[in-house]
C-alpha positions in Angstrom: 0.0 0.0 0.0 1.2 3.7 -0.8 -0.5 7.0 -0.7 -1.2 7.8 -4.5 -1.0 11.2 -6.1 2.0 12.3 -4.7 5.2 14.1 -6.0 8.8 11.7 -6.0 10.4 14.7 -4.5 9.2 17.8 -2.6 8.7 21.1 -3.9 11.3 24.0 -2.1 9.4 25.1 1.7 7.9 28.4 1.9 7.2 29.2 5.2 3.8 30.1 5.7 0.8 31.2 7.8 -2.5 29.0 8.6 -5.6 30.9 9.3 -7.8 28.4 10.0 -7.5 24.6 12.0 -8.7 21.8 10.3 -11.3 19.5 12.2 -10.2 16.0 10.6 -6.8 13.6 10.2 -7.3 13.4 6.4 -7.5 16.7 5.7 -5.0 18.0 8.1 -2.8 14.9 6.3 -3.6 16.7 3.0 -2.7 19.8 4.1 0.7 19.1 5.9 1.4 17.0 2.2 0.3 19.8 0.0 2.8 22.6 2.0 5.8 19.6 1.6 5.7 20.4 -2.0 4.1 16.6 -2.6 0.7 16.7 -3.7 0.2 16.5 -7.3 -3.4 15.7 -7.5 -4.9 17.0 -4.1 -8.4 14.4 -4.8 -6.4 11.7 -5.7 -4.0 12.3 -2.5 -7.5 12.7 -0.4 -9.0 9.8 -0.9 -5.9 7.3 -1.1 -5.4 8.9 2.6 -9.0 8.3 3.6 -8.9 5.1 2.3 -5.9 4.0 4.2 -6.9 5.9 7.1 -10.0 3.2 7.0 -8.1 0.4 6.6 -6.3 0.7 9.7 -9.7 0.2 11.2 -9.0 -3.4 10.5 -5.6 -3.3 12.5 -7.5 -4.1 15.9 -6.4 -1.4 17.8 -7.0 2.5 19.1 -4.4 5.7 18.0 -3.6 8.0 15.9 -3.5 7.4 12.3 -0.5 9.5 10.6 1.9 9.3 7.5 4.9 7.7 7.2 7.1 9.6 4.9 10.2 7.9 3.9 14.0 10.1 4.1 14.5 9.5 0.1 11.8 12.0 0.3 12.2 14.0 3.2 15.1 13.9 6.0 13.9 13.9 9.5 15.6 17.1 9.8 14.0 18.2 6.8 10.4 17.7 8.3 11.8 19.3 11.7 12.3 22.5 9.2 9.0 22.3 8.0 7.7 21.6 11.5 9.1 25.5 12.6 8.9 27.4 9.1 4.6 27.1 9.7 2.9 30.2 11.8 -0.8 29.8 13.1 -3.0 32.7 13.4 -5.8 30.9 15.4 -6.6 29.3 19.1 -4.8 29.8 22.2 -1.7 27.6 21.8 1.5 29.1 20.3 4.1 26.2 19.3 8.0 27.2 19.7 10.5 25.5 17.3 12.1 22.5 18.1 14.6 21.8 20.4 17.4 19.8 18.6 20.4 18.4 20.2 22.8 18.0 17.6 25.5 16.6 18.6 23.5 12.9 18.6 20.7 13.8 16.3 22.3 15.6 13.5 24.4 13.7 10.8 27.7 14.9 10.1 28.2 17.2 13.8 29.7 14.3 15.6 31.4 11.3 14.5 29.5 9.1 17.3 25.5 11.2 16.3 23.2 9.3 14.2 23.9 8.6 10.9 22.1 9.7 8.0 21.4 5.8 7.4 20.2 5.0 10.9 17.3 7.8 11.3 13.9 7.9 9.4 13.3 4.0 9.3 10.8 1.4 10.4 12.9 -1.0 12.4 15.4 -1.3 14.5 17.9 -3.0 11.7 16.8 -0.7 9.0 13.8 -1.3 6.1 14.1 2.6 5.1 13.2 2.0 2.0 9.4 2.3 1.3 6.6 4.3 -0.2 4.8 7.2 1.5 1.9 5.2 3.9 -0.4 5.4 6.5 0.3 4.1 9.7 -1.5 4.2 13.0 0.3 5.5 16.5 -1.0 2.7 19.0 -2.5 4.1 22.4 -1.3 2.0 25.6 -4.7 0.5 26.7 -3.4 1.2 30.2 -3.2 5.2 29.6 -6.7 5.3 27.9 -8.1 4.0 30.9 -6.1 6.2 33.1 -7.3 9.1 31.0 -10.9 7.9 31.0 -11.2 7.6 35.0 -9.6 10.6 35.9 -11.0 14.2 35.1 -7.3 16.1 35.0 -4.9 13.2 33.4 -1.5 13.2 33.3 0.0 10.3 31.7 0.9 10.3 27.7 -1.1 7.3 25.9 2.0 7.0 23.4 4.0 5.7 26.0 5.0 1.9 26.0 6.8 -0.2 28.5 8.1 2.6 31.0 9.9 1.6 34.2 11.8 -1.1 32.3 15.6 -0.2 30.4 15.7 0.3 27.2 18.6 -2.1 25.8 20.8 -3.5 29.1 19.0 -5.1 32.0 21.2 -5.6 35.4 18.8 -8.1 37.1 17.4 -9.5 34.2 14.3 -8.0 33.9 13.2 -7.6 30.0 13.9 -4.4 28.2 11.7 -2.0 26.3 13.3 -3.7 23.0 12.7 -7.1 24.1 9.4 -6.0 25.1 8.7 -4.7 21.5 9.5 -8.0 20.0 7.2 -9.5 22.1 4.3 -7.1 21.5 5.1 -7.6 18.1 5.0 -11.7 18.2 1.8 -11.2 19.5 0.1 -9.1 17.7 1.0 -11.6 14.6 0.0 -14.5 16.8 -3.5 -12.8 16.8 -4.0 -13.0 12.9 -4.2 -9.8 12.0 -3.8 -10.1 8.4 -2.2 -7.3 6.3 -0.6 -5.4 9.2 2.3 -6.0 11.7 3.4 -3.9 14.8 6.9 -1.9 15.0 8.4 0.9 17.0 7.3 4.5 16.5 10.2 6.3 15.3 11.3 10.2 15.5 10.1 11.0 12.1 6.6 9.9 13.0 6.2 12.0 16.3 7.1 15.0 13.9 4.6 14.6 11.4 2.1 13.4 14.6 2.9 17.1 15.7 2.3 18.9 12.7 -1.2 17.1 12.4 -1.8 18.1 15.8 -0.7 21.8 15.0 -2.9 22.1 11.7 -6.2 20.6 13.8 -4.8 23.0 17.3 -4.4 20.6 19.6 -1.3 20.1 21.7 2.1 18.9 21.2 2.2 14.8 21.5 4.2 13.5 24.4 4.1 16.4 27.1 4.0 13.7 30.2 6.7 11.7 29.3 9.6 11.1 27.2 9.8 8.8 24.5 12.9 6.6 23.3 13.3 5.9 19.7 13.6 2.4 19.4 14.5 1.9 16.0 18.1 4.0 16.9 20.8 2.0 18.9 22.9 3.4 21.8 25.5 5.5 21.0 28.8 6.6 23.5 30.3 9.9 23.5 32.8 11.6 26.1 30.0 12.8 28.0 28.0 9.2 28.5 26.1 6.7 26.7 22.6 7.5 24.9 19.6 6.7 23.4 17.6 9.6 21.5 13.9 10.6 22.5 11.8 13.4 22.6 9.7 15.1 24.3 7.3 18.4 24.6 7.5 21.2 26.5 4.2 22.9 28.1 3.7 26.3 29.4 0.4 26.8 31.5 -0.8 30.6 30.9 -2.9 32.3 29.1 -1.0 31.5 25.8 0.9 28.4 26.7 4.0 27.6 24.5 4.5 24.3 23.2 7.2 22.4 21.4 9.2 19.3 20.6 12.5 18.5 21.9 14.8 15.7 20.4 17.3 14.9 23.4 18.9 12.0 25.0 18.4 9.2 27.7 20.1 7.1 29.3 18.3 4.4 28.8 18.3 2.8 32.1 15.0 2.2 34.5 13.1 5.9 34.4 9.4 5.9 35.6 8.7 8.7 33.2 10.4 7.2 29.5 8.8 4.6 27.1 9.2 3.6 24.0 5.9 3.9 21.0 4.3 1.6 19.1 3.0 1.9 15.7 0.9 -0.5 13.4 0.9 -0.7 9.7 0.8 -3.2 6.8 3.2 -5.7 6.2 2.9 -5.0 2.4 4.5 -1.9 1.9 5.6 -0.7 -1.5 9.5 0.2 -1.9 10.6 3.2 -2.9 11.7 3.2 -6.7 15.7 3.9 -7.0 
């Protein structure tokens, strides 16, 4: 599956103004496609995303349905750009721009950061090579309960497996990447035909937060931190470290909020997870 009607390449950014929020994913998915430079046929593009959009109805489980745009096409740093370059003239919220730490997130600034290779892809040992798609961000059950019983919640329903490290366990309790694989083993144990379940990366919290920005809602992961889980650990002179991210959130009368791209530990932390995201198992590649 692929989301049809769409450029190969982006068009150059422009940064722009929005006047007015959009109620719905699709069209907010539309939108945040059409200011990439990417839409070449804006009904086409529409109902290929509405039409995926439904089929993840299928997948068996609640979130947030999003796209998944592959780096050939746009860098996650790329997006990040795209992410600050657009203003909003309505609501109360004002979003700041993002808060990068380069030295691990940035290819090229330090000889131990991310490589250009390692970001933007579906797995933890690669498959970065696919066609634009929709996915679905999976709500922890556990959170959407939480948030149902309690009138002022607190916890972030992207958040996966927190309390437990993310690669290196001392006592032998299971880590948040073992813990994946076995999420994943049994989602395909349930017969879910069409989709399988793998980590949410970087690239899809961005695009996550510009839908949210287009419709004026708030920033995705403001109670917790979450750990990329496709990335692997990575040492510098200063210590060892996993990327995540996380939002900041201002409580006045026109509360700030923005993205941050930082750096764990990765060892037991009450208050970092790891997402989830489902999606079909038949993905077109990318053409060279």
């Amino acid at each position: 599956m692929a989301i049809k009607g769409l450029r190969t390449a982006p068009q150059p950014f422009e940064a722009r103004y929005i006047e007015n929020k959009i109620d719905n994913p699709v069209d907010a998915s539309v939108e945040i496609l059409s200011i990439l430079g990417l839409v070449e046929n804006r009904n086409r593009v529409a109902k290929s995303i509405a039409a995926e959009f439904d089929s993840l109805s299928q997948c068996g489980r609640a979130g947030e349905a999003f796209i998944q745009l592959p780096r050939r096409i746009i860098t996650l740093e790329g997006l990040i750009k795209v992410l600050d370059g657009i203003r909003y003239s309505y609501g109360r919220i004002r979003y700041h721009d993002t808060n990068v730490w380069n030295t691990l997130w940035t290819p090229g600034v330090n000889k131990n950061g991310y490589r250009a290779e390692e970001l933007d892809n579906l797995t933890a040992d690669g498959n970065g090579d696919f066609m634009p798609h929709a996915r679905l961000a999976i709500h922890n059950p556990y959170f959407i309960k939480y948030q149902r019983d309690n009138p002022n919640p607190t916890k972030e329903q992207l958040l996966y497996f927190v309390g437990q490290p993310y690669d290196e366990s001392d006592n032998g309790e299971p880590t948040q990447l073992e813990a994946i694989k076995k999420a994943a083993s049994e989602y395909e144990a349930e017969g879910r035909e069409g989709f399988e379940v793998t980590p949410l990366n970087a690239k899809a919290i961005v695009f996550i937060a510009l839908m949210r920005r287009v419709m004026g809602e708030d920033m995705p992961l403001q109670w917790g931190a979450m750990r990329d889980a496709t990335l692997p650990r990575r040492t510098m002179k200063s210590g060892s470290y996993i990327g995540c991210m996380f939002s900041d959130y201002y409580d006045d009368k026109a509360h700030l909020d923005g993205l941050n791209l930082d750096r764990s530990k990765g060892g037991v932390d009450l208050t970092e997870g790891v997402g989830l995201s489902v999606g079909p198992n038949n993905i077109e590649r990318q053409a060279a």
